[in-house]
C-alpha positions in Angstrom: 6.9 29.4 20.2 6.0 31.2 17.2 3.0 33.0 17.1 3.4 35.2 14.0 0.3 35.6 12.1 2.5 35.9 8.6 4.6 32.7 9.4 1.2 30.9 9.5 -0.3 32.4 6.4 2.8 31.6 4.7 2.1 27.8 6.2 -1.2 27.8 5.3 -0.3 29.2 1.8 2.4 26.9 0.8 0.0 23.6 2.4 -2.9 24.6 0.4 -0.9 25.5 -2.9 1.8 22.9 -2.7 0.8 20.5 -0.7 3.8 18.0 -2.0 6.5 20.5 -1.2 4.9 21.1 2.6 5.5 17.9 3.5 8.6 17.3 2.5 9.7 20.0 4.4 7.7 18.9 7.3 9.4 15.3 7.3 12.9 16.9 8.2 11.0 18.8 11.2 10.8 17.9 15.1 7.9 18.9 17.6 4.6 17.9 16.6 4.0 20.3 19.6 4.3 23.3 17.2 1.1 22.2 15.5 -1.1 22.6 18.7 0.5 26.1 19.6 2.2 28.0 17.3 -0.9 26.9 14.3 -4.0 25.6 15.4 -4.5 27.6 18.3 -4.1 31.4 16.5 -6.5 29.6 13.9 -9.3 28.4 16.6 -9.1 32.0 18.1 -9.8 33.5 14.3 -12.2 31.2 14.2 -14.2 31.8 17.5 -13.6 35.3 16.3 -15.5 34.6 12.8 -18.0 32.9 14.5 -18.9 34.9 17.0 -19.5 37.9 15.0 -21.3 36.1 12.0 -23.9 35.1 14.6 -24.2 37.7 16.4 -25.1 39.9 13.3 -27.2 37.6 11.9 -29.1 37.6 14.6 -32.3 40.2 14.7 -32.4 39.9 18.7 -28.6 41.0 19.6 -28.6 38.2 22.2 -25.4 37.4 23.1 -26.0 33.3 24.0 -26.2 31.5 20.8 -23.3 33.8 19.6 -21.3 32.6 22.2 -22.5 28.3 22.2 -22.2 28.5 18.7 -18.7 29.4 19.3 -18.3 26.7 21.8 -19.7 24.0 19.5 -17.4 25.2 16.2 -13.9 25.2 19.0 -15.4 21.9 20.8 -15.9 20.6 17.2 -12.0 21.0 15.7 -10.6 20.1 19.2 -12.4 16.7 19.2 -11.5 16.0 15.5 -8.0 16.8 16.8 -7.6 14.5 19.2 -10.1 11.4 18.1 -8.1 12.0 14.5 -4.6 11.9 16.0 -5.9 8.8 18.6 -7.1 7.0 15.0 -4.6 8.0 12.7 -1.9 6.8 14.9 -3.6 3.7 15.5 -4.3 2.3 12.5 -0.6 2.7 11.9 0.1 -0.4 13.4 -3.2 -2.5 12.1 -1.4 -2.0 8.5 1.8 -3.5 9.8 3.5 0.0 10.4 5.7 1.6 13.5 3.1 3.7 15.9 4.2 7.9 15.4 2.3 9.8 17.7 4.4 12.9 16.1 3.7 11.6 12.6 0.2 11.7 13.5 -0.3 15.0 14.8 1.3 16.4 12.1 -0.9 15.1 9.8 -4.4 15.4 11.1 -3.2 19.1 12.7 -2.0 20.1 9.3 -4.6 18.4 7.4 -7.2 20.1 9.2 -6.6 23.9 7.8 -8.9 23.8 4.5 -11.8 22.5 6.5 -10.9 25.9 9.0 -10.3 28.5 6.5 -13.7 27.0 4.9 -15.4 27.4 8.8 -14.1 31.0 9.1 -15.2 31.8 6.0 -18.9 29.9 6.8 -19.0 31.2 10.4 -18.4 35.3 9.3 -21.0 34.7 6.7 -23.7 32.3 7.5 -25.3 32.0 4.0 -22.0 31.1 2.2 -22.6 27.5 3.9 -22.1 25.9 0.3 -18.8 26.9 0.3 -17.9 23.9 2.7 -17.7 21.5 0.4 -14.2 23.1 -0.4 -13.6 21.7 2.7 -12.7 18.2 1.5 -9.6 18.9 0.2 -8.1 18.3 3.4 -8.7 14.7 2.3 -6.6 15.0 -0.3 -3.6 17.1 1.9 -4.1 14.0 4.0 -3.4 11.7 1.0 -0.5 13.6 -0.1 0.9 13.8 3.9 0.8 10.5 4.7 2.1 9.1 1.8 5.2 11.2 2.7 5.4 10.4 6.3 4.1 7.4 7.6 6.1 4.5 6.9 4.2 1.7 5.7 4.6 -1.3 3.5 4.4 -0.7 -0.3 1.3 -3.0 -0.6 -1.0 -1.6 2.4 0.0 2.5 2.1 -2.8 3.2 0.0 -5.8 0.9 1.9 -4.0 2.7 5.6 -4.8 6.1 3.6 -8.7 5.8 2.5 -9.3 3.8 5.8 -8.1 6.8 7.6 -9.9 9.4 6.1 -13.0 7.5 6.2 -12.8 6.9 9.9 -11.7 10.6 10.4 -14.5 11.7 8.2 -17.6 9.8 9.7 -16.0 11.1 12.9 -16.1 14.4 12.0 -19.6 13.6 10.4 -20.8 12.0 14.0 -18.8 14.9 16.1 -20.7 17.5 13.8 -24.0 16.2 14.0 -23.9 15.7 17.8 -22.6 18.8 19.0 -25.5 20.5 16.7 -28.2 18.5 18.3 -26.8 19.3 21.8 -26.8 23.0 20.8 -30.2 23.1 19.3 -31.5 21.3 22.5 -30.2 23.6 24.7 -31.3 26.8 23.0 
């Protein structure tokens, strides 16, 4: 297990900037395991990190509560997309006449999930850059490019198995993001 910070810039670089290439590389490899540990996790700690101390200095009243539920919320936030997007993705394999590949399905949502955190870290260290996460949807399109590569579908459904999976992980997100906001405003 992996932890080197380069290794996953280097990831993160060649996903972002050659998306294509990535996954082709990624089709040879074994242990959808590796996403979970060795790249999402040093990326959700950044995050918390990022978080953490955008709030906390944005706040006038050095409070350390909201700092630290906002934190929860953002980590709560990727780890349900994780695991509701994996649940789906690996799902609807099988509605559009495909093999089920829980590994397949990691992969993709795991790996397809790193614009939308690099946008978060960037939003959660400073607040009022919260435009900026419209950049975020271009893990839409490292989706596209990913599961035309791995999942093995018929010729004719591929496509309609591709934007029905990023709509359902999308209004997921959408609903996951919305809720865990309300619960957070309620409580504080």
């Amino acid at each position: 297990m992996d932890l080197s910070l380069s290794k996953i810039i280097a990831e993160i670089k060649v996903l972002v900037l050659k998306p294509k290439e990535f996954w082709e590389e990624q089709k040879d490899a074994s242990g959808s395991n590796g996403v979970i540990f060795t790249y999402l996790l040093p990326i959700f700690v950044v995050l918390a990190l990022s978080v953490f101390i955008g709030e906390f200095f944005k706040r006038t009243d050095f409070f350390i509560e909201y700092p630290l539920l906002k934190v929860v919320r953002e980590i709560l936030l990727f780890i349900l997309l994780y695991i509701i997007g994996v649940f789906f993705t690996n799902e609807l394999i099988k509605t559009f006449g495909g093999k089920k590949d829980i590994e397949t399905a990691r992969k993709l949502v795991g790996y397809s999930m790193s614009p939308l955190l690099l946008v978060s870290i960037v939003t959660g260290l400073f607040p009022f850059l919260y435009v900026v996460d419209i950049l975020g949807l271009y893990s839409f399109y490292i989706f596209w490019v990913g599961a035309k590569e791995l999942v093995k579908l018929p010729e004719n459904k591929a496509h309609s198995y591709i934007l029905i999976t990023i709509v359902v992980n999308f209004f997921v997100f959408s609903f996951l993001s919305v809720f865990l906001s309300k619960l957070l405003t309620a409580y504080y």
